[in-house]
N, C-alpha and C positions, 0 to 999 in steps of 0.2 A: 363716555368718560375716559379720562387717562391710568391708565394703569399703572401705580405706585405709589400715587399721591393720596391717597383717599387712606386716611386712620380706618385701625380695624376694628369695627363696630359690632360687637358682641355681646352674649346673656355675661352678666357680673353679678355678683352677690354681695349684698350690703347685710354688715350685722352690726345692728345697736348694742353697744356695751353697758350699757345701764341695766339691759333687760332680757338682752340674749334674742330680739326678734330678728328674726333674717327675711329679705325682699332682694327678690333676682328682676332686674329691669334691663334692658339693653344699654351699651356704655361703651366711650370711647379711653378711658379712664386706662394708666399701666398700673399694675399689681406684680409685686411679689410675692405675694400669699397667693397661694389657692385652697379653696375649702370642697371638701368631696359632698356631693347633695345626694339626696334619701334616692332619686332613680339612678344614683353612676356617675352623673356627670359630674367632675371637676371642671370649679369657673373658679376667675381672678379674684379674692377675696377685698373687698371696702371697708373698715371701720371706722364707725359713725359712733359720735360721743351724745348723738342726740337724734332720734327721728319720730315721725307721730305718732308711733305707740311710747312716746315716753317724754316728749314733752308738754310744759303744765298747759301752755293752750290749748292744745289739742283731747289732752284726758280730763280737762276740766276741773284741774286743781290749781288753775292759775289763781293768786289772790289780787283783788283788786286798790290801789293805793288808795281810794276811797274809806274800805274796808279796814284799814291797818287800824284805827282807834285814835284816828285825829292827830297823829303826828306832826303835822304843820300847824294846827292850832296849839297842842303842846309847847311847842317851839316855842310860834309866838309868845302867846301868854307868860313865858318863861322871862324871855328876856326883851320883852317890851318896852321896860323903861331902860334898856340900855340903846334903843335904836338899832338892835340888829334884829334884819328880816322884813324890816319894814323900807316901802317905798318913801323915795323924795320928791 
């Protein structure tokens, strides 16, 4: 391989701000933050506005549009006899 071309592929630290979890994965990713970790080491810090400890797919607080209480037949029923919502 050539030598200079190649990004520098390194441990990074990602932290959800919703919830405060942190995940160190390998990253080719620039940071100007760095965050100090519990053995010493400082890595380039990530802030993630969402990751799967805190989004609803994944903790199973997604709700289902099923679920909302008929919203679309609301609607309809609403305004039926004006023609809006409905197919031609």
């Amino acid at each position: 391989m050539k030598d200079g071309i190649h990004p520098n592929y390194r441990d990074v630290c990602f932290v959800d701000l919703s919830n405060g979890f942190k995940f160190v994965t390998r990253s080719v990713l620039n940071s100007r933050e760095t965050i100090k970790m519990d053995d010493g080491r400082e890595l380039p810090l990530f802030k993630l506005e969402t990751s799967s400890e805190s989004h609803p797919f994944y903790t199973g607080t997604q709700k289902s549009v099923d679920n909302l209480g008929g919203r679309v037949e609301k609607f309809r029923n609403k305004f039926a006899g004006l023609g809006v919502g409905t197919k031609k």
